[in-house]
C-alpha positions as CSV (number, residue, x, y, z in Angstrom):
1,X,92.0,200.6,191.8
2,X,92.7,200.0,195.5
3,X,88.7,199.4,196.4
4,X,89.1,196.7,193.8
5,X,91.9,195.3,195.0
6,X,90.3,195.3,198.9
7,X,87.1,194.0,196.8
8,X,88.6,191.1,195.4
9,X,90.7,190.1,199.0
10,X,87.4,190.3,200.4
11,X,86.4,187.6,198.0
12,X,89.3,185.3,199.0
13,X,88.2,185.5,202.8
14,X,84.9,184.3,201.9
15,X,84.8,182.4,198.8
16,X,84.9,178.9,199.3
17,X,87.5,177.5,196.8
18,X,89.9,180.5,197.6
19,X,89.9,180.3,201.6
20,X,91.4,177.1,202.0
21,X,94.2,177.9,199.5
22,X,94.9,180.9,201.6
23,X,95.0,179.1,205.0
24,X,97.3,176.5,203.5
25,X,99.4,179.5,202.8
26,X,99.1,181.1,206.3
27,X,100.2,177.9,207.9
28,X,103.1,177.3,205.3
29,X,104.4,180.6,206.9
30,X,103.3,179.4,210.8
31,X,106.1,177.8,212.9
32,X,104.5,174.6,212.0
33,X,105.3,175.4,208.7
34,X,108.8,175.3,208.7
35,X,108.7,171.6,209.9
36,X,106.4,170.5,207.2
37,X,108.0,172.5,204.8
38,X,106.9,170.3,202.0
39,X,104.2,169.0,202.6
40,X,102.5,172.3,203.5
41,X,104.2,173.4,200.1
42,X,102.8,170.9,197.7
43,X,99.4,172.0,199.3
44,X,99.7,175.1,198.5
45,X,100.8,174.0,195.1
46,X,97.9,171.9,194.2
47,X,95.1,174.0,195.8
48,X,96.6,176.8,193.2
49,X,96.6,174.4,190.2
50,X,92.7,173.2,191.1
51,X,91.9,177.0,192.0
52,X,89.7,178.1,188.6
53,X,91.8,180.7,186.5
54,X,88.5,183.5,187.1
55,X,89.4,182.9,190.8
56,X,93.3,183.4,190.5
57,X,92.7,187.5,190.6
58,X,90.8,187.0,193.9
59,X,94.1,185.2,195.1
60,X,96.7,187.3,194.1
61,X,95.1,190.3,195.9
62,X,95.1,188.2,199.1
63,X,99.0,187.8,198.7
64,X,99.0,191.9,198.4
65,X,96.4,192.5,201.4
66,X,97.6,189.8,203.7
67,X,100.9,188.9,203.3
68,X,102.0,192.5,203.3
69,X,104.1,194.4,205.7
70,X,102.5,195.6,208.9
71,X,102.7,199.6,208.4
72,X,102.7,200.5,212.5
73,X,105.9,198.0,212.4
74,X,107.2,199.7,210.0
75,X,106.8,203.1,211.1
76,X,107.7,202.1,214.4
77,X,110.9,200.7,213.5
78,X,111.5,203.0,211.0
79,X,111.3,206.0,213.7
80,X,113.5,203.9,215.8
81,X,116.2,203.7,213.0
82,X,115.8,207.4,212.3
83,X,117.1,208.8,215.8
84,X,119.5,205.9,216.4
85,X,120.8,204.6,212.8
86,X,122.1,201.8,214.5
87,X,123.0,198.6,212.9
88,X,120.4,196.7,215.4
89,X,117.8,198.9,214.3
90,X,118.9,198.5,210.7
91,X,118.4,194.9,211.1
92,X,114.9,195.9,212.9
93,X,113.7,197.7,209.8
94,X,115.1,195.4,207.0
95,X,113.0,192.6,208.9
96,X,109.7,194.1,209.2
97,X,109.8,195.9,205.8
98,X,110.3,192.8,204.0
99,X,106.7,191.5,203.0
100,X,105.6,188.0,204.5
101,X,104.9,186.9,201.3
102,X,108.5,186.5,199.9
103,X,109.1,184.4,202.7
104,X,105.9,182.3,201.4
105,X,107.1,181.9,198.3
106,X,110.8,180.7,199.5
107,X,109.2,178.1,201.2
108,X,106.4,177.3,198.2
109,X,110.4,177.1,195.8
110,X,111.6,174.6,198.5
111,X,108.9,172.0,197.7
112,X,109.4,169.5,194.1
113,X,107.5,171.3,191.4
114,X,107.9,174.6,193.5
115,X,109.9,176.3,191.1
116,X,108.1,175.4,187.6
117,X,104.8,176.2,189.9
118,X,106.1,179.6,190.5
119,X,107.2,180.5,187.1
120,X,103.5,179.5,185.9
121,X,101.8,182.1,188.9
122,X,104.0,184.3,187.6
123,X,102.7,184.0,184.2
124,X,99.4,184.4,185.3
125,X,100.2,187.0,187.3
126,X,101.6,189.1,184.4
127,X,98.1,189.1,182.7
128,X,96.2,189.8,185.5
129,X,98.8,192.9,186.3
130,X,97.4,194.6,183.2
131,X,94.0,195.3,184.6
132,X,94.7,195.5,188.5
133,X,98.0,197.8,188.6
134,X,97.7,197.5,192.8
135,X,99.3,194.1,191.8
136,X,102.3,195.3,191.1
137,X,103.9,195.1,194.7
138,X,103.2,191.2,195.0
139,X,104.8,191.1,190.9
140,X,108.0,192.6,192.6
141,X,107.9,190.1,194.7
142,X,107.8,187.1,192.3
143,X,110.8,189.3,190.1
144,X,113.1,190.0,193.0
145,X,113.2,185.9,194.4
146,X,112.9,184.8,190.5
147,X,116.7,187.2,189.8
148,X,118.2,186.1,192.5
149,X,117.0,182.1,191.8
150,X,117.7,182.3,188.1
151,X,121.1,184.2,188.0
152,X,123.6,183.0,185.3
153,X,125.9,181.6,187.9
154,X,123.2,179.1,188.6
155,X,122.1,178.0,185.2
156,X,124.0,175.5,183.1
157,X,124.8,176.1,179.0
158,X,124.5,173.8,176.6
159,X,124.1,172.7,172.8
160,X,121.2,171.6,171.5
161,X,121.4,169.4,168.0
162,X,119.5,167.0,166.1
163,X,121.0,164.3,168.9
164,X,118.9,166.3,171.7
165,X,115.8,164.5,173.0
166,X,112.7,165.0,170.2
167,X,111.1,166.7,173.5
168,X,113.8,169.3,173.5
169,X,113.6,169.7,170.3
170,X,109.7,170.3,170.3
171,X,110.2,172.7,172.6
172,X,112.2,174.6,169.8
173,X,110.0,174.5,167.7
174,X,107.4,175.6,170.3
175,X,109.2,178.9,171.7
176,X,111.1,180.2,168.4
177,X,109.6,183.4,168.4
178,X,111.8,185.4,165.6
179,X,111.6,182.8,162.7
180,X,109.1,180.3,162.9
181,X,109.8,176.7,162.8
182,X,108.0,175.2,160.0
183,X,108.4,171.5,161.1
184,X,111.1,168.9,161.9
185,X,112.9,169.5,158.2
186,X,113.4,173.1,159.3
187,X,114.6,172.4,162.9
188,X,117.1,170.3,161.3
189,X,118.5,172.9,159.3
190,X,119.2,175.1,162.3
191,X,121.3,172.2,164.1
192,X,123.4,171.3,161.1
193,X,127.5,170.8,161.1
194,X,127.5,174.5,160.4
195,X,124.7,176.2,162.7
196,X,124.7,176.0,166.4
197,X,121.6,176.4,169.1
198,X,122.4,176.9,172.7
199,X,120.2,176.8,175.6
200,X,120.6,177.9,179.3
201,X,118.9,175.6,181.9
202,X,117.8,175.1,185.6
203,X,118.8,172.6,187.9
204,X,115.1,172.8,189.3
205,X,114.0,172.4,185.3
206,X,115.1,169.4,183.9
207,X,114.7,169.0,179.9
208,X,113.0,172.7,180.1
209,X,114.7,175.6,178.0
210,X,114.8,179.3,179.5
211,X,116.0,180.9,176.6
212,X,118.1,179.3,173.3
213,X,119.8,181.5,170.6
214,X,120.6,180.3,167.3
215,X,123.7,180.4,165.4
216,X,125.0,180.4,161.9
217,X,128.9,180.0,161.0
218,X,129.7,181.4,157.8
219,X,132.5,183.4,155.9
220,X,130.9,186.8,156.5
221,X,128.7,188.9,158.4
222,X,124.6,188.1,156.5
223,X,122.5,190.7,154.8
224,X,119.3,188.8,154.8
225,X,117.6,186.0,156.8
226,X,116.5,183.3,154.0
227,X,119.6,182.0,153.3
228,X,120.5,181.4,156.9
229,X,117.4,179.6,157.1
230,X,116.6,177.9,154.3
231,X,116.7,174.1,153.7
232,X,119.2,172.3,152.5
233,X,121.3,168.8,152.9
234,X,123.9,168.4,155.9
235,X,127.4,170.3,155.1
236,X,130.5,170.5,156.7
237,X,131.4,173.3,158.3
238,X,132.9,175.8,155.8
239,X,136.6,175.8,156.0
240,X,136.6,179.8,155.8
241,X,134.0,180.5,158.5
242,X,135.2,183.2,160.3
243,X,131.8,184.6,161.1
244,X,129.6,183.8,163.8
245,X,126.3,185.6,162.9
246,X,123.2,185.1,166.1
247,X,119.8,185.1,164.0
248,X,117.6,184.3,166.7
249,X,117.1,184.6,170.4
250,X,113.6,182.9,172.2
251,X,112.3,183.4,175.7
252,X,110.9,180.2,176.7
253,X,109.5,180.9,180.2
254,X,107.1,184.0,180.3
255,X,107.5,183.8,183.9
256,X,110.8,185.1,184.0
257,X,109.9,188.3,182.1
258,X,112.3,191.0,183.4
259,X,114.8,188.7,184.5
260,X,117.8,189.3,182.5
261,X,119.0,186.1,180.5
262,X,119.8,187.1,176.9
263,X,123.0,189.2,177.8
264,X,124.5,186.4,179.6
265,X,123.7,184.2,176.7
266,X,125.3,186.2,174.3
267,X,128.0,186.2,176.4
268,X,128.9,183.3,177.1
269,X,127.9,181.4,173.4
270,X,130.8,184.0,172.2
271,X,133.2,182.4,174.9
272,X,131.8,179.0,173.9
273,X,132.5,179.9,170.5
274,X,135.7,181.0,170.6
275,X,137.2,177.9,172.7
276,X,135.6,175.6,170.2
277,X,136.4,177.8,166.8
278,X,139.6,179.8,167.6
279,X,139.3,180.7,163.9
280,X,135.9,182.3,164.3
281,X,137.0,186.6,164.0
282,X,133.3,188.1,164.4
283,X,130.6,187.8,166.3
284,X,127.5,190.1,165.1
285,X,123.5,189.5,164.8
286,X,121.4,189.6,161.9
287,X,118.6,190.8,163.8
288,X,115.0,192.5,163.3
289,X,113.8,195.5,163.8
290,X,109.7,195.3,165.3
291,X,109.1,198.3,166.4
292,X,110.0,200.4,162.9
293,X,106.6,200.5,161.0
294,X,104.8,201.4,164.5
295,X,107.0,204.1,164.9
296,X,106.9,205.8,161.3
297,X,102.6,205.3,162.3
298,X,102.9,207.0,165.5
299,X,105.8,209.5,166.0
300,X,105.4,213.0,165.2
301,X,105.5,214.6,162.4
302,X,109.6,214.7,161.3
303,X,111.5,217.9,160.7
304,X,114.7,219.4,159.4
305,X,116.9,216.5,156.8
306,X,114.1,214.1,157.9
307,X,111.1,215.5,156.9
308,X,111.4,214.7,152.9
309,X,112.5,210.9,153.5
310,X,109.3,211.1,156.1
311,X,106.9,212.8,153.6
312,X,108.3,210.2,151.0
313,X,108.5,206.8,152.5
314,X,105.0,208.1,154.3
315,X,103.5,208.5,150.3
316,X,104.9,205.1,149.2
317,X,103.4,203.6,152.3
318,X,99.6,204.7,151.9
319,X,99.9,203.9,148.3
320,X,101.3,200.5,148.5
321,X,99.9,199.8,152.0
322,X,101.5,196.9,153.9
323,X,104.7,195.7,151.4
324,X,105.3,193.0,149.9
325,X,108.5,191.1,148.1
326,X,107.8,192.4,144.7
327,X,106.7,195.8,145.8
328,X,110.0,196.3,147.5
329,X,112.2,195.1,144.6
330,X,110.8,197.5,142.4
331,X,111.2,200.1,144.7
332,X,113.9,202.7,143.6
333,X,117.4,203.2,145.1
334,X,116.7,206.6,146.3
335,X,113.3,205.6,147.8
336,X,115.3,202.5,149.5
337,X,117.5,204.6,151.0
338,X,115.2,206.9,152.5
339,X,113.7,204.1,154.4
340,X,117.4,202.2,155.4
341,X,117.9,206.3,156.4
342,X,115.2,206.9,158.7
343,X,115.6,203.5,160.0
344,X,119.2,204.6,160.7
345,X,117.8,207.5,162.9
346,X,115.1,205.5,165.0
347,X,117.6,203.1,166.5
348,X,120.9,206.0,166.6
349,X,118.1,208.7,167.7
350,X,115.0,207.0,169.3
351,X,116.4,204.4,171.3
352,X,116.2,205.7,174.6
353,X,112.5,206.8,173.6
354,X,109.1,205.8,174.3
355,X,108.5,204.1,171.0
356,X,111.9,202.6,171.1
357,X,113.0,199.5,168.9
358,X,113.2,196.6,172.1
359,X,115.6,194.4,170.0
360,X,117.8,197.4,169.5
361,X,117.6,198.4,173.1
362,X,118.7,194.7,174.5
363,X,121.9,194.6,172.1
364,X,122.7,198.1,172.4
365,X,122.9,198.0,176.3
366,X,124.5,194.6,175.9
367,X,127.5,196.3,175.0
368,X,126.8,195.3,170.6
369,X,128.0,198.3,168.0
370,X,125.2,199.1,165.5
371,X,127.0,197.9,162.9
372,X,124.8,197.8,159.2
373,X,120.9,198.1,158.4
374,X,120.2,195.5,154.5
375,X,117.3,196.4,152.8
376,X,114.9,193.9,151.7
377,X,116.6,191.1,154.7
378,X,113.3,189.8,155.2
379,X,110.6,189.2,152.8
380,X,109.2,187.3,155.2
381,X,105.0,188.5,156.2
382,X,106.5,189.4,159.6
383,X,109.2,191.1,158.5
384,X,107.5,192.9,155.9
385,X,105.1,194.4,158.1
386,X,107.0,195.4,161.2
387,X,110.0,196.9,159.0
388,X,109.8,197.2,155.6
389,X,112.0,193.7,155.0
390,X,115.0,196.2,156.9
391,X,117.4,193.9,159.3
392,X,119.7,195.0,160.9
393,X,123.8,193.7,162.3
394,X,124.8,194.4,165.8
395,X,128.7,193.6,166.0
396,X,129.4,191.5,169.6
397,X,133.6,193.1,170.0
398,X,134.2,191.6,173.3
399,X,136.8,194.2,173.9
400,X,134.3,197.0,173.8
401,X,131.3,195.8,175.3
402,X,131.9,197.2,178.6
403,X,132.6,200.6,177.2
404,X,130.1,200.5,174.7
405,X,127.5,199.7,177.4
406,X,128.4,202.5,179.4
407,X,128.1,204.7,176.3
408,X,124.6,203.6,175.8
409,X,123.8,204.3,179.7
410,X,124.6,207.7,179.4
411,X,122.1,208.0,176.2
412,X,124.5,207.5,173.0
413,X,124.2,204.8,170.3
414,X,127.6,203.2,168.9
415,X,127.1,203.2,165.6
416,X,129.8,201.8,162.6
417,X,131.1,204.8,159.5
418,X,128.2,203.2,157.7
419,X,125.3,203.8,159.8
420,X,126.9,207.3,160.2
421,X,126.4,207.9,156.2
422,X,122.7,207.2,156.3
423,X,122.1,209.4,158.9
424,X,122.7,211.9,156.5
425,X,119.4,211.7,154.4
426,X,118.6,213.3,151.4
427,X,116.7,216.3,151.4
């Protein structure tokens, strides 16, 4: 993997659409460059949107080759720091260990445009990660600056409804990513009296979304999706919502992959919440479960009190192949509860696994109690085929999130009297 990296930096020396993007980014890092911050940053800038996307791979390696730290610098200052731990030579390592390139992308930030430009190598980087792994030093990089840029402190909250601009609301419609929007008279329904959407913004991204959750107020914590969902004319609020119940969370930027946002969210829609509805008592999810069906394909073989609601659910599976609505409401009870069981045990059991469930990993380490799995929650195509139509409620107690977090560190699942039943299957 390292000849092709050197391969394709090669390529950027000498190719003739590459080189000058390259030397535009050399300069932006010269002492020159920190005069004509700008306009040596909008060069860079537009000689990466003209460079041709098959080129982009060529670039990228440059940024690891060229704009890495020099090694005898680092050795020679780290041998200096070694016999005389000094703060000077501290300072002395710190500088030459950091790579050249995170300065060059400061600067490239600086410029108008900088940040959304970023966000969008970032993107591209991410695919091109996948088949050159020696570019993982410069994706560091781009995740360390993009952390520390996009912290909560810096980004602003707030509500989106139907008075938003229609290009908000596109975007919406664009990014949901748990339950599609199915056009404008769906959108509506998620902005009514009695729903909420909130959104986290940039200063450096006007009118563009990071990430939005969506939120319905009702009287008590939801056991399926479609009602939640599903059309119907403006209402009031309900005078006995005492419910808040978080259905959907969206990534807008792919850029910002592995920079932690939906936490904070959470977070602070609950302390949004509260100040707005003081009569609002819970705060849970109604929330999918994607990685189920993948992991009943691929785990091994289960034994001990699973094994018969394996063999079983495994037997209904190849006969019936991928469910469907009807197939699932004449399923049995007992057959039903072998499946709400061994989902019971993949998120208590498997979550700190390789084939963990990712939506149970982000609420679990938020701090959220596994609270209930419903059968049948979502007849949905989706939801059929990644769990069986199982959702699940993660319950938001903003009293125990900090212990519940640390619970989950050290490898153990919070999990309601409930979820504790079905973890008793049937033999």
């Amino acid at each position: 993997m390292l000849e092709q990296l050197l391969r394709l930096a090669q390529k950027a020396r000498t190719d003739h659409a590459i080189k000058p993007l390259v030397e535009a980014c050399r300069r932006l890092l010269s002492e020159r460059g920190q005069a004509n911050v700008y306009d040596l940053a909008l060069q860079v800038i537009e000689g990466y949107r003209a460079l041709a996307p098959a080129r982009r791979e060529a670039f990228f390696a440059s940024l690891a080759t060229g704009f890495a730290p020099a090694p005898d610098a680092v050795l020679s200052a780290a041998t200096q720091y070694a016999k005389a731990p000094t703060a000077e030579h501290l300072a002395a390592l710190t500088a030459v260990v950091e790579p050249p390139r995170q300065e060059l992308l400061r600067r490239v930030n600086r410029a108008p445009g900088g940040t959304a430009m970023l966000l969008s190598m970032r993107n591209d980087l991410l695919a091109l990660r996948k088949g050159n792994p020696e570019l993982a030093a410069v994706d560091a990089d781009f995740l360390h600056l993009l952390s520390s840029w996009f912290n909560p402190g810096f980004l602003r909250l707030e509500r989106v409804d139907w008075q938003s601009s229609a290009a908000l609301l596109e975007k919406l419609i664009q990014h949901e990513a748990v339950h599609a929007i199915v056009g404008w008279d769906d959108l509506r329904r998620r902005v009514q009296t009695d729903r909420r959407c909130y959104a986290f913004f940039h200063p450096q991204l006007a009118g563009e979304p990071l990430i939005f959750v969506e939120v319905a107020l009702v009287n008590e914590m939801a056991d399926a999706i479609a009602p939640l969902i599903a059309a119907q004319p403006e209402a009031p609020l309900p005078a006995n919502a005492r419910t808040a119940v978080f259905y959907s969370i969206s990534n807008c930027q792919p850029g910002l992959r592995g920079v932690s946002l939906g936490n904070f969210l959470i977070k602070k829609v609950v302390d949004q919440l509260r100040l707005e509805l003081p009569q609002l008592k819970t705060f849970c999810t109604l929330s999918p479960v994607p990685g189920l069906a993948h992991w009943l394909a691929k785990a091994p073989p289960a034994e001990g009190p699973w094994a018969g609601a394996r063999e079983r659910a495994a037997a209904w599976i190849a006969q019936q192949g991928t469910p469907t609505a009807e197939s699932l409401q004449h399923m049995d009870k007992a057959l039903q509860a072998d499946f709400a069981s061994l989902c019971a045990h993949y998120l208590v059991h498997q979550s700190h696994a390789p084939l963990a469930d990712p939506v149970a990993r982000f609420h679990l380490d938020n701090g959220a109690r596994l609270e209930r799995i419903n059968f049948a929650a979502d007849l949905s195509r989706k939801g059929l085929k990644q769990s069986f139509g199982l959702m699940v409620n993660y319950l938001y107690e903003v009293t125990e999130l900090e212990a519940r977090h640390e619970q989950f560190a050290e490898k153990k699942v919070s999990h309601s009297s409930t979820v504790k039943r079905l973890l008793k299957p049937a033999a």
